[in-house]
C-alpha positions as CSV (number, residue, x, y, z in Angstrom):
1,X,51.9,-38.8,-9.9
2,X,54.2,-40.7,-12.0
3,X,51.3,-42.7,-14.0
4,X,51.2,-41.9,-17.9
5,X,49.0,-38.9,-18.4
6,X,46.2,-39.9,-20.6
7,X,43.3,-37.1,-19.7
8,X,43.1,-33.5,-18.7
9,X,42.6,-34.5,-14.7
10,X,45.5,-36.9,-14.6
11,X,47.3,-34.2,-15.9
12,X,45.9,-32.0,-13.3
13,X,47.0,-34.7,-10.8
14,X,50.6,-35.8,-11.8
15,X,51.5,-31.9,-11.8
16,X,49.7,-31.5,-7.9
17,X,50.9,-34.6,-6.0
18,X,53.9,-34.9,-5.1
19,X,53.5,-38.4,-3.8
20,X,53.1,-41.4,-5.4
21,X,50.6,-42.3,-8.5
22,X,49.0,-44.8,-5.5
23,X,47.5,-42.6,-2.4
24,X,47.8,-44.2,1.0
25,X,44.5,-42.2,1.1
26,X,41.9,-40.5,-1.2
27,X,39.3,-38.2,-0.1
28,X,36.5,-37.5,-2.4
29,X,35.2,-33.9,-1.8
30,X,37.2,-30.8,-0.1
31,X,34.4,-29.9,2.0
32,X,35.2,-30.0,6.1
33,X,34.8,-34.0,6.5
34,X,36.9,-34.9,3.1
35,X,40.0,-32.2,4.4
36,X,39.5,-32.9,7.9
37,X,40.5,-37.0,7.0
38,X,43.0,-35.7,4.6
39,X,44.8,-33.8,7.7
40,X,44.2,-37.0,10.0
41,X,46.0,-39.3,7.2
42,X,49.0,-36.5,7.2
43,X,49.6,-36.3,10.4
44,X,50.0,-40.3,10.2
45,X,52.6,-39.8,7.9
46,X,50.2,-41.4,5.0
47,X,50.6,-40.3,1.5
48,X,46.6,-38.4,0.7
49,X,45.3,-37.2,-2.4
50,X,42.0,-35.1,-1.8
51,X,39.5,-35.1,-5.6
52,X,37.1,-32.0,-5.8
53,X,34.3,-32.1,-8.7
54,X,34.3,-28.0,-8.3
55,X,36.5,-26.7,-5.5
56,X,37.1,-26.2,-2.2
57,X,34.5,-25.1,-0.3
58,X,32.0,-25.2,-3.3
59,X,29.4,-27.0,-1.4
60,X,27.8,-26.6,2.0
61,X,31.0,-25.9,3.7
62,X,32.1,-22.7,1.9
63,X,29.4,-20.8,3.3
64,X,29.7,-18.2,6.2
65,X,27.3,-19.0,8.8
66,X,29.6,-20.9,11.4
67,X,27.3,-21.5,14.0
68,X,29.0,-24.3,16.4
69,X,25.9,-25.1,19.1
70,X,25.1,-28.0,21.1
71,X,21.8,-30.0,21.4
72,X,19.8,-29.1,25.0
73,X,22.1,-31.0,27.7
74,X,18.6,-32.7,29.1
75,X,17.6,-36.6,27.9
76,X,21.6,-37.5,27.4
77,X,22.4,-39.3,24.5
78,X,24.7,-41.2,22.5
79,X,24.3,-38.7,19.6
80,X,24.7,-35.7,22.3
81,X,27.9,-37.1,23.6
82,X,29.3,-37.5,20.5
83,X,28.3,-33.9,19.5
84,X,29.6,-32.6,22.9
85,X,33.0,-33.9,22.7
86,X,33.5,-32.9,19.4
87,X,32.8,-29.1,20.2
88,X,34.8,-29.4,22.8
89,X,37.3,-30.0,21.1
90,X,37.5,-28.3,18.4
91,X,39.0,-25.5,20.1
92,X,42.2,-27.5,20.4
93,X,42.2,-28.7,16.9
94,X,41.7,-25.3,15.5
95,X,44.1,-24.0,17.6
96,X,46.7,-26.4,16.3
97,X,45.6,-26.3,13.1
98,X,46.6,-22.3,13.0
99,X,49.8,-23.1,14.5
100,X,50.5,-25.4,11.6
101,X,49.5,-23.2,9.3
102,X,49.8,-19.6,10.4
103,X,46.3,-19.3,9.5
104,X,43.5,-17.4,11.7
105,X,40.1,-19.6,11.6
106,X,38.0,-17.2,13.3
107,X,36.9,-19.1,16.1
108,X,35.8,-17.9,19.7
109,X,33.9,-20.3,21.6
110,X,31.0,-16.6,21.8
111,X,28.2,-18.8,23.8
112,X,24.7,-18.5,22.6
113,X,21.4,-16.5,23.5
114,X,18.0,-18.3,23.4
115,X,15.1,-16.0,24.1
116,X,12.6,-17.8,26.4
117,X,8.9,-16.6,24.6
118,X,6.5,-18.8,26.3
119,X,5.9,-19.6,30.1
120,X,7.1,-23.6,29.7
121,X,10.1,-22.9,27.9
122,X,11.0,-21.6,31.3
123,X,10.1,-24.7,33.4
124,X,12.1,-26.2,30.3
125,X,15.4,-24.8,31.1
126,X,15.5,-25.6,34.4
127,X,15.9,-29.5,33.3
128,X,18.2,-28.1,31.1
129,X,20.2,-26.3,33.2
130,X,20.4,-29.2,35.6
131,X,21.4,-31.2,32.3
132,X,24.5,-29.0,31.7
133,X,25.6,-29.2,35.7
134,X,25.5,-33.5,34.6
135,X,26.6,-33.7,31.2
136,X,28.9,-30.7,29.9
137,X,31.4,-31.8,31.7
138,X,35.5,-32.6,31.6
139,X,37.9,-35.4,31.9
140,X,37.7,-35.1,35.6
141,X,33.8,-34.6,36.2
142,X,33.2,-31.1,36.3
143,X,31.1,-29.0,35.0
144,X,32.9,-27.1,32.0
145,X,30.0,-25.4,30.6
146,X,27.4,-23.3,31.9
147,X,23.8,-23.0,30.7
148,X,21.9,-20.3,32.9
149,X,18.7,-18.0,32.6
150,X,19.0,-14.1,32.0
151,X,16.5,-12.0,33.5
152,X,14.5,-10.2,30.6
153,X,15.7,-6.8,32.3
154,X,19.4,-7.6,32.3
155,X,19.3,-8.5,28.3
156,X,19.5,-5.0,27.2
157,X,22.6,-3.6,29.1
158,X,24.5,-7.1,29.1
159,X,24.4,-8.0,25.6
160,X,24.5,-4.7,24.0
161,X,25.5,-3.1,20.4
162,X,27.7,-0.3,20.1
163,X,25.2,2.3,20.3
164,X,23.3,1.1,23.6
165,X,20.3,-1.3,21.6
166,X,19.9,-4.1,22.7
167,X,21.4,-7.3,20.7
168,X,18.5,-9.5,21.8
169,X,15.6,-7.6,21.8
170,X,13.4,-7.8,25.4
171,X,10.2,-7.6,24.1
172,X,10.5,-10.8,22.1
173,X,11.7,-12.6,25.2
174,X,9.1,-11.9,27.6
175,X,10.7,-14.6,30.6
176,X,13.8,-13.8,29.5
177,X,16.6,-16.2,28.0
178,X,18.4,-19.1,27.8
179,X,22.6,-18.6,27.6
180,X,25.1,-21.4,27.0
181,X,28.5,-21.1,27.3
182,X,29.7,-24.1,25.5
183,X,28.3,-22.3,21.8
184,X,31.2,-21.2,19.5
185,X,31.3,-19.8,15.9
186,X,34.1,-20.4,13.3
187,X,34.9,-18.6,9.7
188,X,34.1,-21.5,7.2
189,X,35.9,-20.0,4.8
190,X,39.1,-19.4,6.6
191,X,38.7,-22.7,8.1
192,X,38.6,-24.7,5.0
193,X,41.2,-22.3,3.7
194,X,43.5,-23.4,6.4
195,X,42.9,-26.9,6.0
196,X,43.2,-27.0,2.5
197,X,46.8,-24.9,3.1
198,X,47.9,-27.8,4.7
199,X,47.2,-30.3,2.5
200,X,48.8,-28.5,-0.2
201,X,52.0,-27.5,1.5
202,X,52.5,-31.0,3.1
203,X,55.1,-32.6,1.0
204,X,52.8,-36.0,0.7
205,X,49.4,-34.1,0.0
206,X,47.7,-32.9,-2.8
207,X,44.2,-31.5,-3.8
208,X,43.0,-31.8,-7.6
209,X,39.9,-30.0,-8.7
210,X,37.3,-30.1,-11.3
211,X,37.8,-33.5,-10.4
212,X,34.3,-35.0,-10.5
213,X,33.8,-38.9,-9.5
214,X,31.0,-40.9,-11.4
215,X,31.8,-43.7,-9.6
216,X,33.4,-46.2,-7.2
217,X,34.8,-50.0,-7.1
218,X,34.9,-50.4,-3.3
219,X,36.4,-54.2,-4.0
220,X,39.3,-52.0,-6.2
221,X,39.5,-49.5,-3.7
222,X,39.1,-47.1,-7.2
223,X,37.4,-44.3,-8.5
224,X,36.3,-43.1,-12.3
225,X,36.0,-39.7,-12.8
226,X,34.1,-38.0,-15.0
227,X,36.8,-37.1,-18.0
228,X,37.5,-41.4,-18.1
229,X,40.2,-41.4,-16.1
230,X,40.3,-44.1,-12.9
231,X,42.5,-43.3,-9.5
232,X,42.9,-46.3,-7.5
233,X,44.6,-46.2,-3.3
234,X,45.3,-48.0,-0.6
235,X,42.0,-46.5,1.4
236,X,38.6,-44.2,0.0
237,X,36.9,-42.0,2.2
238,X,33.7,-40.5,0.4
239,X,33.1,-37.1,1.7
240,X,31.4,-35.1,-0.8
241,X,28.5,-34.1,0.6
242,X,24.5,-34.5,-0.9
243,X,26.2,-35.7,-3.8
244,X,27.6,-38.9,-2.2
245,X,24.4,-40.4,-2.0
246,X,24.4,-41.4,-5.5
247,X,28.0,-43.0,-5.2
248,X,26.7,-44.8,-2.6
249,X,23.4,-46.0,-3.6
250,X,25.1,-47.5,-6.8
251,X,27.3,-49.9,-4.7
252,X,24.6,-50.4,-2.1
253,X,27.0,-49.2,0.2
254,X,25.3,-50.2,4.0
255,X,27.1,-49.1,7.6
256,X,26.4,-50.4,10.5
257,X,23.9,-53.0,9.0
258,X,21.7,-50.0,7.5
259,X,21.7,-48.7,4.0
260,X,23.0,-45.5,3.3
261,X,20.4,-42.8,2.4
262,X,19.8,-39.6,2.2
263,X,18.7,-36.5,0.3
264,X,20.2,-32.7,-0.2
265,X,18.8,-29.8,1.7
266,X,18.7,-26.8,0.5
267,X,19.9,-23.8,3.1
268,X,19.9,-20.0,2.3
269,X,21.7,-17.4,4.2
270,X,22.9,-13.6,4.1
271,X,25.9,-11.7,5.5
272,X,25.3,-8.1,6.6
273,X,27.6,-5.1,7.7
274,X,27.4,-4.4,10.8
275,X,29.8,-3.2,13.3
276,X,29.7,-4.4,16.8
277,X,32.0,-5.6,19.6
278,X,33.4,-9.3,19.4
279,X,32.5,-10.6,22.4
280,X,28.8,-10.9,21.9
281,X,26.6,-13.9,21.5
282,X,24.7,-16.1,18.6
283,X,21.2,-15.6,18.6
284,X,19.4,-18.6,17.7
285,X,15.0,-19.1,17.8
286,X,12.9,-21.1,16.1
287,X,15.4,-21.9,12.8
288,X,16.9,-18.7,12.7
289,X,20.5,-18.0,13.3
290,X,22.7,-14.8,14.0
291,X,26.2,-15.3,13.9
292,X,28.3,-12.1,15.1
293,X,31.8,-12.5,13.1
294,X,35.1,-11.3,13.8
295,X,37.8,-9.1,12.0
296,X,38.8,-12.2,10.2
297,X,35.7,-12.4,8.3
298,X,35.5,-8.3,7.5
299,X,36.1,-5.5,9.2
300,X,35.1,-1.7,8.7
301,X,37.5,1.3,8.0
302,X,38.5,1.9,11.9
303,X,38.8,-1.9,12.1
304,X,35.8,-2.8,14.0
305,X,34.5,-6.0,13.1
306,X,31.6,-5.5,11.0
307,X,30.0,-9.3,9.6
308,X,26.9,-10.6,11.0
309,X,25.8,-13.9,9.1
310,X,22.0,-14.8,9.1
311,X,20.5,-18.1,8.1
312,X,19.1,-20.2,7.6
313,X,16.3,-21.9,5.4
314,X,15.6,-26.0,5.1
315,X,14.2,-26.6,1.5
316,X,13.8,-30.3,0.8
317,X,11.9,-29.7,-2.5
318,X,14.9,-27.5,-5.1
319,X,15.9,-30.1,-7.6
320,X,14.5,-28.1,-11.2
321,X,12.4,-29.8,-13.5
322,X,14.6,-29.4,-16.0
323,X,17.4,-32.1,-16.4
324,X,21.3,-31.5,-16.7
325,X,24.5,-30.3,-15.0
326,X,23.9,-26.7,-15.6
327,X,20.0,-26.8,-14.5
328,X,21.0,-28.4,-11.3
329,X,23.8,-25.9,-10.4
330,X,21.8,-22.7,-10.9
331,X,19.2,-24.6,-8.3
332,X,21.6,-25.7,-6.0
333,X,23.5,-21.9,-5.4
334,X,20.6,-19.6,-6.8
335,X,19.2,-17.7,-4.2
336,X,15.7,-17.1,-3.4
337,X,14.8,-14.1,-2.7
338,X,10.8,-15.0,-1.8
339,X,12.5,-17.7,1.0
340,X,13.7,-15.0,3.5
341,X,11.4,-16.1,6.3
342,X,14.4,-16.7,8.6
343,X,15.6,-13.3,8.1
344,X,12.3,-11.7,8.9
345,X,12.4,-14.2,12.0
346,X,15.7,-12.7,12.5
347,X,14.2,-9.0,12.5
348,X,12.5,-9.8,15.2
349,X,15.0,-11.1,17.6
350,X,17.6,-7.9,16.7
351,X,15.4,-5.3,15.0
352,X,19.2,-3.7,14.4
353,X,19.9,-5.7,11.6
354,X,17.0,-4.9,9.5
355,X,18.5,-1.3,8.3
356,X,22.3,-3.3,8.1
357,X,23.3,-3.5,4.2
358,X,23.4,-7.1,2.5
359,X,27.0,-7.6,1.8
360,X,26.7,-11.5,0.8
361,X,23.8,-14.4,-0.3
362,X,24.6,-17.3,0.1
363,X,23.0,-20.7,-1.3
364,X,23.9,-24.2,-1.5
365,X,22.3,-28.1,-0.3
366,X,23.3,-29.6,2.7
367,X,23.6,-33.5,2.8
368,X,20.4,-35.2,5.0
369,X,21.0,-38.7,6.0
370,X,17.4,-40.9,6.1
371,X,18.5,-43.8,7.4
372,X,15.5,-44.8,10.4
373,X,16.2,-45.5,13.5
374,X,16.5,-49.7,13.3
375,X,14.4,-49.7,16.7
376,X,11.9,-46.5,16.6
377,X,11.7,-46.5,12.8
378,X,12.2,-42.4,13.2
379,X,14.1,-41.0,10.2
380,X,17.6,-39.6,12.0
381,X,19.6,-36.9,10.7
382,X,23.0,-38.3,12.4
383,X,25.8,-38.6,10.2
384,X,27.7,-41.7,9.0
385,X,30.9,-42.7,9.3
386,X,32.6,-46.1,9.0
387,X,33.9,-48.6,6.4
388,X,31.2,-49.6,4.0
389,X,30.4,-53.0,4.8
390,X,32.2,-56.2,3.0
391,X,34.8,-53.4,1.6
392,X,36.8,-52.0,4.6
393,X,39.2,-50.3,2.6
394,X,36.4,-47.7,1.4
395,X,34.7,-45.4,4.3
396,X,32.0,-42.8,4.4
397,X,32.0,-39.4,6.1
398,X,28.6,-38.1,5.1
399,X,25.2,-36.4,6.9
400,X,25.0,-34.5,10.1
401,X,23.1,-31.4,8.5
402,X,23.7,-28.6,10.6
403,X,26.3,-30.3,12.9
404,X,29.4,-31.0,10.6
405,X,31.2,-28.4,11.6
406,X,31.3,-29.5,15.2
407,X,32.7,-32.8,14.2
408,X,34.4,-33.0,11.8
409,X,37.5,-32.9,13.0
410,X,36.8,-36.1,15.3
411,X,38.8,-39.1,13.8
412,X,36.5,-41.5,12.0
């Protein structure tokens, strides 16, 4: 920037950006949603400035999970749509995103098996599978998606490990399981990575962290960070995850006539080694989640791809009793090592992975939107996005829990 430097982050600033001291746009937070508006004001040919309190990928994005999955296709919604054609999409965008960048994201659209435990969850999937035929469809109609039933005898030889076992285990699917073919994982680490590479090497982008915001002045379009310093631009997107809640609250920011609100979650998960084949499926029952990565993520000596991400836990209650930055970063990334239900879970749907060595664990709070439902009253976990009402020139991007990664990348 060519302002006067008067603090350590303007500093930071003026010797990142190499636009002007005025950003077209500024994205609080380098998580998925603040890079993904960052690219989207790029590509524009907008001048963008993205603000990090830690640094990319510090909170809930920079984990290693990756699980992209739809909601059940049956009882169509707004809220499914929206989800649908974002991971849909995201194929294409990741796909273009690598040929700007040269990076490799790690994605494969893998599908996902859902083992089928009780006699109803049967006679569930049949509206399901009748819901995929109707809704998981393209521009022209058809069905682009599949959601079928696997016999409890084919699981063993048709999703299989290297050595023969079985990667779903039969006897925890006694009628068999569910498999979607619209399910897809990513690397979030490569992703953001990639992202972040294009900000940076775009001649009008920039990314400054250790930039923390303490607040905003949506009629100045401005923010104050935490060393004194204010950064005023043409638009604010607020994108930093649980922590925007306070930023918002403050300004009694509202979207969509509703108040903005929410809380952070707390999610837990672990990365094992384990070699297998890339073309097999997530397992997800019940909460638990296992991701099979590929050689992106890690590989073993004959290059066999060898990471298998488990997760994950939802802890509303982590916030320590004792006050101050530091306490509340060792709770938000400390791991708990009593609060491996999901793993045991996990155990049981691939016994495989119980012997597999912890290579990772992982930590961190996901942002939980609690706005109700204005006509139900039922507390939603959709995220928000939009202009903050009265103050167009400032927007949110905040909430969708365990969806973001699907859409993100869906302009806003």
């Amino acid at each position: 920037m060519s302002q006067h430097v008067h603090t350590p982050n303007q500093a930071r600033i003026q010797a990142g950006n190499r636009s002007s001291d005025h950003p077209d746009l500024l994205a609080i937070g380098a998580g998925v949603f603040g890079l993904w508006a960052a690219r989207h004001a790029l590509k524009r040919g907008e001048r963008v400035l993205v603000i990090e309190k830690r640094h990319v990928g510090a909170g809930a994005s920079g984990g290693f999970l990756g699980a992209l999955m739809p909601h059940m296709p049956d009882r169509w919604n707004t809220k499914k749509q929206m989800q649908y054609e974002g991971l849909r999409s995201l194929e294409r965008a990741v796909a273009e995103l690598e040929a700007d960048t040269g990076a490799d994201c790690g994605y494969r659209r893998c599908g996902r098996l859902m083992p089928l435990r009780h006699e109803n969850m049967l006679h569930h999937l049949a509206e399901r599978i009748a819901g995929a035929r109707e809704n998981w469809v393209d521009e022209e109609g058809k069905q682009a998606f599949t959601l079928e039933h696997i016999p409890q005898a084919e699981l063993a030889h048709r999703f299989a490990l290297p050595d023969g076992k079985p990667w779903l285990s039969p006897e925890i699917a006694p009628f068999g399981a569910a498999y979607d073919t619209l399910s897809a994982r990513v690397n979030p680490r490569a992703y953001l990575a990639a992202l972040a590479q294009f900000v940076r090497s775009h001649d009008s982008g920039a990314i400054a962290e250790g930039a923390g915001v303490t607040a905003i002045d949506p009629a100045a379009a401005s923010a104050s960070l935490a060393d004194g310093s204010t950064i005023s631009a043409g638009r604010i997107v607020i994108a930093n995850g649980w922590e925007a809640y306070d930023l918002l609250s403050d300004v009694g920011a509202h979207v969509g006539g509703q108040k903005v609100t929410g809380r952070g979650v707390k999610g837990q998960a672990v990365l094992l080694d384990l070699p297998h084949s890339d073309n097999l499926p997530i397992l997800y029952d019940s909460g638990s989640y296992i991701v099979p990565h590929g050689t992106t993520m890690g590989a073993d000596e004959e290059g066999v791809a060898n990471c298998v991400a488990v997760g994950s836990t939802s802890v509303d209650d982590w916030l320590p009793e004792s006050e101050g930055e530091e306490a509340l970063e060792v709770a938000r990334i400390g791991f708990d090592v009593a609060d491996i239900g999901f793993f045991e879970h996990a155990c049981a749907l691939c016994p495989t992975i119980a012997s597999a060595t912890v290579m990772e664990r992982w930590a961190n709070v996901r942002p939980r939107n609690t706005i109700p439902d204005p006509r139900s009253g039922k507390i939603g976990t959709e995220p928000v996005f939009g202009p903050i009402e009265g103050h167009g020139r400032v927007s949110v991007a905040v909430g969708g829990l365990k969806i973001s990664f699907g859409i993100a990348h869906l302009p806003h």
